[in-house]
C-alpha positions as CSV (number, residue, x, y, z in Angstrom):
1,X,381.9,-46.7,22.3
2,X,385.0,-45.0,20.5
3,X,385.9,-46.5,16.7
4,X,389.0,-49.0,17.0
5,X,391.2,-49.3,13.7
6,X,394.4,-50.8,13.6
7,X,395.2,-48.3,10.4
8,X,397.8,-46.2,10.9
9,X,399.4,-42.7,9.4
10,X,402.9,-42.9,7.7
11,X,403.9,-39.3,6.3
12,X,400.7,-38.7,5.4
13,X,399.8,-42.2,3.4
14,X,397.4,-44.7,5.2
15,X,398.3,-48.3,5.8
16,X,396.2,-50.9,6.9
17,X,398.8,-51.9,9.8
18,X,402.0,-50.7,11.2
19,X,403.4,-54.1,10.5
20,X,405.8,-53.8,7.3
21,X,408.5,-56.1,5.8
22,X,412.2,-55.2,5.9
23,X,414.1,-54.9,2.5
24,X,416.2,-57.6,1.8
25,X,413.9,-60.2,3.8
26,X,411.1,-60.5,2.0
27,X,412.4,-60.8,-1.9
28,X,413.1,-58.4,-4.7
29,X,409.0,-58.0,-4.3
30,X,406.2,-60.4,-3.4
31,X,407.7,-63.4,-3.4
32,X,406.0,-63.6,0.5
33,X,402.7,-64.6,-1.1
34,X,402.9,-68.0,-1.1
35,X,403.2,-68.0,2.6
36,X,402.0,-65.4,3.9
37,X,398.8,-63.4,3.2
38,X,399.9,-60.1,2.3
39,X,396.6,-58.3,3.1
40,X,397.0,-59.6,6.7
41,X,400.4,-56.7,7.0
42,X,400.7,-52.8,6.5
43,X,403.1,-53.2,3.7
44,X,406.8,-54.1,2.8
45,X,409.8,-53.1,1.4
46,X,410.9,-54.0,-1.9
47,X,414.9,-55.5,-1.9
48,X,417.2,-52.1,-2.5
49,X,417.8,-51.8,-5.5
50,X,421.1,-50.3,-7.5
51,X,422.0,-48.4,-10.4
52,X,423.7,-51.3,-12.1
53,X,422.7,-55.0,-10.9
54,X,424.7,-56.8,-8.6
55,X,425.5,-60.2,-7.8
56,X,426.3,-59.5,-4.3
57,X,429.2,-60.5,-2.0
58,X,430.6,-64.3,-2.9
59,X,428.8,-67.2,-0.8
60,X,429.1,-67.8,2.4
61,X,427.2,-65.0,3.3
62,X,424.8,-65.4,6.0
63,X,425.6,-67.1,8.9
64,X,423.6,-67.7,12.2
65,X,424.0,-67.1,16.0
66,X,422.8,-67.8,19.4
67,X,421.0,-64.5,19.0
68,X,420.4,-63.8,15.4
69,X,421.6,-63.4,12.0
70,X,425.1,-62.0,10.4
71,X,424.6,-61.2,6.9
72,X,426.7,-59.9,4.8
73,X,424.9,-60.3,0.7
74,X,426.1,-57.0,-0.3
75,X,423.1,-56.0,-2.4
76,X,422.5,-58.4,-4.9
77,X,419.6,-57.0,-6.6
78,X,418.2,-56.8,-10.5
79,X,419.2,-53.1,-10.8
80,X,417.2,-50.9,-13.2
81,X,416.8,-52.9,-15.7
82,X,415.5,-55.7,-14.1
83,X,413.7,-53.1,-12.3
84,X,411.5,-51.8,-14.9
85,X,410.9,-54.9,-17.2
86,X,410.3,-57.9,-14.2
87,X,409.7,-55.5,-11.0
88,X,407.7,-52.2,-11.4
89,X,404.9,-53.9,-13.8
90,X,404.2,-56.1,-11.2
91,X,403.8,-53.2,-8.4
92,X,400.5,-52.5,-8.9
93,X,398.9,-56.1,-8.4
94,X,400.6,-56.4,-5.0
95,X,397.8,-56.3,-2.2
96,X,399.6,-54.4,0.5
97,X,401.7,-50.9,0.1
98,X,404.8,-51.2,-1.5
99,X,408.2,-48.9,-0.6
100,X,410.4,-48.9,-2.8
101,X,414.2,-49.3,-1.4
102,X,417.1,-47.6,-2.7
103,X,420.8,-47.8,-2.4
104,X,424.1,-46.9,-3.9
105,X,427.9,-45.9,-4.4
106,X,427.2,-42.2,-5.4
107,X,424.5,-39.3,-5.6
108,X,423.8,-39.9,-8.8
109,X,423.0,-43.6,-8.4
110,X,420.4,-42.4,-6.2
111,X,419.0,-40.3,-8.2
112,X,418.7,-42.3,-11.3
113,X,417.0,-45.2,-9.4
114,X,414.7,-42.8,-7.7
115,X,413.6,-41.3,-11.0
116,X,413.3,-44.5,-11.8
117,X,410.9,-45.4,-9.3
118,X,408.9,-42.0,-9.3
119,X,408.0,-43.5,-12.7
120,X,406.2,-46.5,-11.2
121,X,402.5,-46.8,-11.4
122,X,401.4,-47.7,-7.6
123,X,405.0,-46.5,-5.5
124,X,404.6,-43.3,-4.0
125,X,407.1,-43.9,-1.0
126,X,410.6,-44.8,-1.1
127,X,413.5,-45.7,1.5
128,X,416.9,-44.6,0.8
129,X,418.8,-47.0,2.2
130,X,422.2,-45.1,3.1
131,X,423.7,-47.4,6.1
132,X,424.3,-50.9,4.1
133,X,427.6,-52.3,6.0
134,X,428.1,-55.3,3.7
135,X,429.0,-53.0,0.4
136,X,432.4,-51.4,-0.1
137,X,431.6,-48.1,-1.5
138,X,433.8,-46.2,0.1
139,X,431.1,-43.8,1.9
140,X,428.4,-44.9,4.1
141,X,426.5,-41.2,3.9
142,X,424.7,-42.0,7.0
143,X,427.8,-41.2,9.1
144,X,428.5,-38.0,7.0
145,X,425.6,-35.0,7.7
146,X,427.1,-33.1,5.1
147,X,427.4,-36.2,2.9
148,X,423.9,-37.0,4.0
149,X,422.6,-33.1,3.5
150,X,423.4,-33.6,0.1
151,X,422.5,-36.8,-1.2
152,X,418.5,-36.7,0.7
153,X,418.4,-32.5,-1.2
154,X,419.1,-34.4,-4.4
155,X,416.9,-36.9,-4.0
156,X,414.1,-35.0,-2.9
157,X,414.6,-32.8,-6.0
158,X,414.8,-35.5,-8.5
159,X,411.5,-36.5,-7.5
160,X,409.3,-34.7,-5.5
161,X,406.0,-36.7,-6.1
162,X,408.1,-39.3,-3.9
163,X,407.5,-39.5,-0.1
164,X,411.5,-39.9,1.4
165,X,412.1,-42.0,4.2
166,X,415.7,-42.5,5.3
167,X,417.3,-45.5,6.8
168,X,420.4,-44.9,9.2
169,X,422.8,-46.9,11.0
170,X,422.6,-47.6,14.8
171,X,426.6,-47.0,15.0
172,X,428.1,-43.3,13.5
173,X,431.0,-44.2,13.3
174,X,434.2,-41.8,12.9
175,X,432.2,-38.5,13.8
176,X,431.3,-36.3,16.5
177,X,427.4,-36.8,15.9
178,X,425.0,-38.6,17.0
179,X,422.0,-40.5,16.0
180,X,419.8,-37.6,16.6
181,X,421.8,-35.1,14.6
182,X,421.6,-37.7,11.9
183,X,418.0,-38.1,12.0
184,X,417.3,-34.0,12.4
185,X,419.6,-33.7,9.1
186,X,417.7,-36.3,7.0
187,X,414.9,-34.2,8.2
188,X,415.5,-30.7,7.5
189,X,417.0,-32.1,3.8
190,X,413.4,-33.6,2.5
191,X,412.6,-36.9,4.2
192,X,409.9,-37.5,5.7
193,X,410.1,-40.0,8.5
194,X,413.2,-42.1,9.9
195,X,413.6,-45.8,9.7
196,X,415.8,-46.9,12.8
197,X,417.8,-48.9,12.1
198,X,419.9,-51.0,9.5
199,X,422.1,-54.0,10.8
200,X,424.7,-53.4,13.5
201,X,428.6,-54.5,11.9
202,X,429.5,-57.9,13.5
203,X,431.4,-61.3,12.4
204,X,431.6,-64.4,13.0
205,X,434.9,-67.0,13.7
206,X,435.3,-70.8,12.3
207,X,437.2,-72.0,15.8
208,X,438.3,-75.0,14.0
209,X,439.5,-73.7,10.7
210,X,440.5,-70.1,12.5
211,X,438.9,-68.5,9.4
212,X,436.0,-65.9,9.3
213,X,432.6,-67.9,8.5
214,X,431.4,-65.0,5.9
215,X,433.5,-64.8,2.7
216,X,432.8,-60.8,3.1
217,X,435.0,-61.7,6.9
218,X,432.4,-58.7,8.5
219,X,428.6,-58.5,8.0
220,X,425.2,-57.1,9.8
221,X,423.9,-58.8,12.7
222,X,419.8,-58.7,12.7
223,X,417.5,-60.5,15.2
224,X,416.7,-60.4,18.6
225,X,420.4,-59.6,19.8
226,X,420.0,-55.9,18.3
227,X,416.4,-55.3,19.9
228,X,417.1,-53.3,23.2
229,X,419.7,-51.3,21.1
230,X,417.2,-50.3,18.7
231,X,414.6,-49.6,21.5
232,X,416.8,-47.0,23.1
233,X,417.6,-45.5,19.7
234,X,413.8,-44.8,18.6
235,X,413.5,-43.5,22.2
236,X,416.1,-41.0,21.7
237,X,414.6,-39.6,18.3
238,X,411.2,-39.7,19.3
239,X,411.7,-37.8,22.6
240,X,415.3,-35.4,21.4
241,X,413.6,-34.5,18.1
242,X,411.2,-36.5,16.5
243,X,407.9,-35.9,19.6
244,X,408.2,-31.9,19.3
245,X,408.8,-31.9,15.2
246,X,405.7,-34.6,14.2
247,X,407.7,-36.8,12.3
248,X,407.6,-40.4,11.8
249,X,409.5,-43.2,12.7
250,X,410.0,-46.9,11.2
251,X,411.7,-49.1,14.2
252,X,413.5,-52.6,12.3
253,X,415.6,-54.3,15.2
254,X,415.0,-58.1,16.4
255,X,411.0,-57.9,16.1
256,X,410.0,-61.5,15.9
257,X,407.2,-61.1,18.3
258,X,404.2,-58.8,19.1
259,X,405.4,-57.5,22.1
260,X,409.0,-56.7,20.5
261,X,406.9,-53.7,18.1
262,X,404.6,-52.8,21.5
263,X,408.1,-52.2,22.6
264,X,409.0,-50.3,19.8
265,X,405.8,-48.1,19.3
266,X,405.7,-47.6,23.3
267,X,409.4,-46.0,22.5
268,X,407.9,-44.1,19.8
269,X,407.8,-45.8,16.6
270,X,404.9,-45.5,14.7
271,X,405.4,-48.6,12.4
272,X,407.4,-51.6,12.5
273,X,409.7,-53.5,10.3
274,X,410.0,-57.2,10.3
275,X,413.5,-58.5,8.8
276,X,414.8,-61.3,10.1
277,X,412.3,-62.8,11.9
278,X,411.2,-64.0,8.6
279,X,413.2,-66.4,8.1
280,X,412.3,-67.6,10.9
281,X,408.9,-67.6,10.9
282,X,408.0,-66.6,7.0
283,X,404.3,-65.8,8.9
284,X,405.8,-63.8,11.9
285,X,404.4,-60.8,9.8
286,X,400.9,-61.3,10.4
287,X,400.9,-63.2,13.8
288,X,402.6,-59.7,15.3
289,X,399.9,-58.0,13.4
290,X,397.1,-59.7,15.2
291,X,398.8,-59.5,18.8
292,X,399.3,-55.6,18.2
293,X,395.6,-55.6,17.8
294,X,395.3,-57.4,20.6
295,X,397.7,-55.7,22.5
296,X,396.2,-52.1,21.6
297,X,392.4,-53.2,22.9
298,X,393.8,-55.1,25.9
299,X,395.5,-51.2,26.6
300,X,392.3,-49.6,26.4
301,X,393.2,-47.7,23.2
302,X,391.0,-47.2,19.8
303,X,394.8,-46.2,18.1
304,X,398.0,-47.8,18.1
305,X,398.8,-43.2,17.9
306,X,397.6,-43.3,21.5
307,X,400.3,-45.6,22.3
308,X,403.5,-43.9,20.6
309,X,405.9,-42.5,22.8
310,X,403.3,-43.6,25.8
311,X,406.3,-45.4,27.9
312,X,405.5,-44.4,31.7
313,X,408.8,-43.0,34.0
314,X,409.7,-45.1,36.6
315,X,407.7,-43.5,39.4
């Protein structure tokens, strides 16, 4: 009888299960542990933090629909300050793996919050967040390859103890490139693995009042609405690039039920992201956890790697 684990390999570091928190849906850290046992998950992503802190986009700023969630909070996070003294003490204690999320307006934001990071006792992987739509920076680097070429070389310099994964957009928008290109250039420029994907642009109308419900007018739209638009995406990595060159993906897109990540690791994912299915269901975490496991045994598998990328053509 073959060994069954539900463990599985993220660029190289070991996690219990290929169930992680999104950033931004799960607090600045652990604030999921009163609800939710954070053994019972692979890991999750910390809130991206900036250089300087930030207060975010003014209120309303999350709004629901029929299919999901628009959001539009713009970052509000402790920056580095808040960082060190409240966050990165604390990382340590945390009982699942922690990935460290990063964001902001130029390279050298970046890089200082990386260093930052790469100083923390207990974070050896971090997310570079370069696809936030709700922020008004001026330059969303994951439309730009050379934009992007640069800013994951810096990164990667700055602190090469750190394991790079980079977050992109499902839209590239303005360019002649495509979601692939985007992912082999994040690639070839020191990350590690790909997390597909951040929130797709939407927005939302008042009817009555004719006004836009979010104070920011535009935001993200998360849940189940984005799903099959992320599924097709990690399919086209994995089987254009990602298969043949042995890297990693992290698939974030709508999962608020087990068979939404068997979707996403049958495309090719090897772990998933849970966002806003959180705030739905602040336990959603580990109930997809235990029908993955499920899931995988029912399949005949002993490894949720057997399954990745195993979707069968239509005969």
């Amino acid at each position: 009888m073959s060994h069954t684990t539900s463990s599985v390999e993220l660029a190289g570091h070991t996690l219990r299960s290929p169930v992680l928190l999104a950033a931004g849906t799960c607090g600045v850290l652990d604030e999921m542990r009163d609800v939710l046992d954070l053994r019972s998950i692979g890991g999750l992503v910390t809130k991206s933090i900036t250089r300087y802190k930030r207060d975010g986009n003014p209120y309303p700023r999350i709004t629901w629909t029929r299919s999901g969630m628009i959001n539009a909070i713009g970052l509000a996070n402790p920056g580095l300050d808040g960082w060190r003294t409240d966050v990165a003490p604390r990382i340590r204690d945390v009982e699942t793996r922690i990935i460290g999320s990063i964001a902001g307006d130029s390279i050298e934001d970046y890089v200082e919050v990386t260093r930052a990071m790469d100083e923390c006792d207990g974070l050896d992987l971090v997310e570079l967040n370069v696809s936030c739509p709700n922020v008004h920076s001026g330059l969303e680097f994951g439309a730009d390859p050379g934009a992007l070429r640069e800013l994951v070389t810096s990164v990667s310099n700055a602190a090469p103890g750190l394991t790079l994964i980079v977050k992109l957009s499902p839209i590239v928008v303005g360019t002649p490139h495509t979601i692939v290109d985007i992912s082999k250039v994040a690639i070839e420029s020191g990350a590690k693995a790909i997390t597909l994907t951040n929130t797709v642009p939407a927005m939302g109308i008042d009817v009555r009042t004719r006004e836009p419900i979010l104070a920011n007018t535009t935001g993200g739209l998360s849940g189940p609405a984005i799903h099959p638009i992320v599924v097709r995406l990690v399919h086209l990595v994995y089987t254009q690039f990602a298969k043949e060159a042995g890297v990693d993906i992290v698939a974030a897109g709508g999962v608020t039920r087990w068979e939404d990540a068997a979707e996403f690791i049958l495309a090719g994912a090897t772990v998933i992201q849970i966002g806003a299915g959180s705030f739905a269901d602040p336990k959603a975490g580990r109930k997809v956890d235990r029908g993955l496991t499920k899931w995988m045994l029912d399949q005949g598998a002993s490894s949720f790697s057997e399954l990745r990328g195993a979707i069968k053509r239509p005969s």
